[in-house]
LOLOZA-526804 format. One record per residue: x, y, z of N, C-alpha, C in turn; residue in one letter. Coordinates in steps of 0.2 Angstrom, whole numbers, plus 5000, padded with zeros to 4 digits. Layout:
N
XYZXYZXYZa...
end
This chain:
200
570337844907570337804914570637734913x570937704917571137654917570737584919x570937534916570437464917569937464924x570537484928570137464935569737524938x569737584936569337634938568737624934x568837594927568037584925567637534928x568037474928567737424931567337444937x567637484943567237504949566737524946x566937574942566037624940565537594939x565737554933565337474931564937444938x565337424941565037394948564637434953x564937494953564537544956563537564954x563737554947563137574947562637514942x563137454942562637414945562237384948x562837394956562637384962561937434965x562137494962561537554963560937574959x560837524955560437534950560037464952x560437384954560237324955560037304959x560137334965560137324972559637354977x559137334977558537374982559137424986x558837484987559137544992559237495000x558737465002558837435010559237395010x559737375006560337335005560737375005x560737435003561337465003561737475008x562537485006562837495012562937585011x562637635013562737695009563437725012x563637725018564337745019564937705016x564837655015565437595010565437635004x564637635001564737664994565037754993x564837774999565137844996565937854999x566237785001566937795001567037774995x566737734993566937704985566837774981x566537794982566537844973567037914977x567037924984567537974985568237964982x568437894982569037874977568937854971x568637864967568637874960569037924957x569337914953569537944947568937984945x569038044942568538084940568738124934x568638104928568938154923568038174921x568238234917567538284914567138284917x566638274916565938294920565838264928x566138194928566138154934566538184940x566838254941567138264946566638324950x566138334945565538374950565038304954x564938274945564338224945564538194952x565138154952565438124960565238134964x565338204965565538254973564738244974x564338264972563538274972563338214975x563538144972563338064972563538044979x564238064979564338044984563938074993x564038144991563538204998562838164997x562438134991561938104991561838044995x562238014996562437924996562737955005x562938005008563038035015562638045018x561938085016561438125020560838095018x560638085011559938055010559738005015x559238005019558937965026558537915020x558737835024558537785021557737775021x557337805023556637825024556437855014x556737915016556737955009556837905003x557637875005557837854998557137804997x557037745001556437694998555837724995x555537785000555137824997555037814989x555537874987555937874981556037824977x556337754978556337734974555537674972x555137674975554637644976554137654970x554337754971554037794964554337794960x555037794960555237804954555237734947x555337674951555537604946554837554949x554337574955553737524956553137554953x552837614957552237644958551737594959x551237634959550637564961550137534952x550537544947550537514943551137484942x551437554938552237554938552537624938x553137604938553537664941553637724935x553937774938554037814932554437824927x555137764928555437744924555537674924x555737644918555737584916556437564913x556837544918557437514917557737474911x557637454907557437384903557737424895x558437384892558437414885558037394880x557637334881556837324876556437374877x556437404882556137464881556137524879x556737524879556837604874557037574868x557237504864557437494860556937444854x556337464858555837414855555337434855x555237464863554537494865554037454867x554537394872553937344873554537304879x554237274885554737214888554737154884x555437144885555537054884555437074877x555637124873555637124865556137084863x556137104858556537054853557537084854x557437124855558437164859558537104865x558137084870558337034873558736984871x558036944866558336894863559136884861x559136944858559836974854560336964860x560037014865560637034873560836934874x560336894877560236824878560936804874x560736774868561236744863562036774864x562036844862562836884864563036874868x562536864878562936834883563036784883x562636724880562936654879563436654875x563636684869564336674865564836704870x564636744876565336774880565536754886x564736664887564936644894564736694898x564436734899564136744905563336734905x563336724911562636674914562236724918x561736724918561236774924561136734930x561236754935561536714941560736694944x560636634948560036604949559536644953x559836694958559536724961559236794957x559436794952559336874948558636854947x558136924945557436894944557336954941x557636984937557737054935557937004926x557637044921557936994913558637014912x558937004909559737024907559637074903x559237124901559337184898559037234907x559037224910558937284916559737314915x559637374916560337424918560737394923x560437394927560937354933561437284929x560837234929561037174926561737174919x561537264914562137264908562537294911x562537304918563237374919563837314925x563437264925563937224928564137164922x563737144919564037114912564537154909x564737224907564937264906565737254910x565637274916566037254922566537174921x566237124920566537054920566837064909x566837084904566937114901567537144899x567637204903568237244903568737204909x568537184914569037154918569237094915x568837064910569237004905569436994898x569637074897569537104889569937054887x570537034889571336994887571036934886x570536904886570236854884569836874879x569336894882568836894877568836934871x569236974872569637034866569337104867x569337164867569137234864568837234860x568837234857568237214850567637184853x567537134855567137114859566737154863x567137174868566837244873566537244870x566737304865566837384862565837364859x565937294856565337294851564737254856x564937234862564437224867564237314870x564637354872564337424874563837454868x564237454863563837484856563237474856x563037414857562437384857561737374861x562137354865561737334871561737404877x562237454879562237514882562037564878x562637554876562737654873562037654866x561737614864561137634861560537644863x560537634871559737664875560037694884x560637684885560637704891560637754893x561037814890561037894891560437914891x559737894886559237894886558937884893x558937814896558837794903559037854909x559437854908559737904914559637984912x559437994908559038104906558438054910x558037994908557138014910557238004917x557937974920557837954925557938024930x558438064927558638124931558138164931x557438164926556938214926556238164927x556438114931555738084932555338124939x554838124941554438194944554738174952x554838124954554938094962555838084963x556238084958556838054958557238154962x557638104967557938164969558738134969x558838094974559538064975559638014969x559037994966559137964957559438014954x559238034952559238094948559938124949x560338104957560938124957561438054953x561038024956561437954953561237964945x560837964944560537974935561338024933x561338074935561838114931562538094933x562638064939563338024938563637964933x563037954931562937864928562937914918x562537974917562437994908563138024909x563538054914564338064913564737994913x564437954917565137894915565037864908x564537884905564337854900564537884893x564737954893564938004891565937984891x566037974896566937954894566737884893x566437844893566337794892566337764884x565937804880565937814871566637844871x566737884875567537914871568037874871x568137804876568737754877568437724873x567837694870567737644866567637684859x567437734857567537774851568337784847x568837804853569637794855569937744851x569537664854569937624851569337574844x568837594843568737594837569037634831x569237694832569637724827570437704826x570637674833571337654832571037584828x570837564828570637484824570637494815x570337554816570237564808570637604804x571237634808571737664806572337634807x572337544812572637524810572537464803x571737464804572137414796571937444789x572137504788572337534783572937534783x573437514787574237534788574437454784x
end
């Protein structure tokens, strides 16, 4: 895919990961995903997200998400890579995510009340990253996704697809473990072009 189709995805989901449902604009956003690029998995995942993001009544979605990321303790899933990476909120991977966004200038904007390891929060970090690769280099990206994404998020989006209440989640869940999927491939791509070029 190209820079700029990532980057939407990035935005896309996490705008739909970060964003109470009652902000949504849900016909804006399923024009946005009807034009996406769609290699491998993402051209069924798409079609699905998008009919989701058309029909699902904003009644339901709230429903739904209220079970799935609040409950009346908590929700049935827990967005947060301290948690799958630690087995605890506010763990010590925070600390780590914290320090890495400081060395790359980006800042958690004052209205966020969410920590900077929420899904949402890394898929727009991710987003300001690839749109500034030429700065801030590839290598960089590549070793912010390794870390901070692609070592708990695939994980995040299976619980979320099979959490008992998630329905239009669940469609969004399996759009988000497919873009994550060509996502390793682009970044896998050019860590091997890295290390076959300095062996030459």
């Amino acid at each position: 895919m190209e820079p700029e189709a990532r980057i939407l995805y990035y935005r896309l989901f996490a705008h739909l990961l970060g964003v109470h449902p009652r902000h949504w604009d849900r016909p804006r956003l399923a024009d946005i995903v009807s034009g996406l690029e769609r290699p491998g998995c993402l051209e069924q995942a798409c079609s699905r997200l998008e009919h989701s993001l058309r029909s699902c009544s904003e009644e339901a979605l709230l429903e739904e998400y209220h079970a799935v990321f609040v409950g009346l303790v908590r929700g049935e899933v827990l967005p947060y890579g301290s948690w799958y990476l630690s087995g605890e909120l506010m763990g010590r991977s925070l600390v780590r995510l914290r320090s890495d966004l400081a060395f790359l200038g980006i800042e958690r904007r004052p209205e966020t009340r969410e920590p900077e390891d929420h899904a949402g929060c890394l898929l727009e970090s991710m987003a300001l990253l690839v749109d500034t690769h030429g700065r801030n280099g590839e290598a960089r990206a590549a070793a912010f996704f390794e870390e901070h994404i692609a070592s708990w998020m695939e994980r995040f989006f299976t619980d979320l697809k099979r959490a008992p209440s998630a329905s239009c989640f669940a469609v969004l869940a399996e759009a988000g473990r497919c873009f994550l999927l060509e996502e390793n491939k682009h970044w896998g791509s050019r860590q091997t072009a890295a290390v076959d070029g300095s062996r030459q």
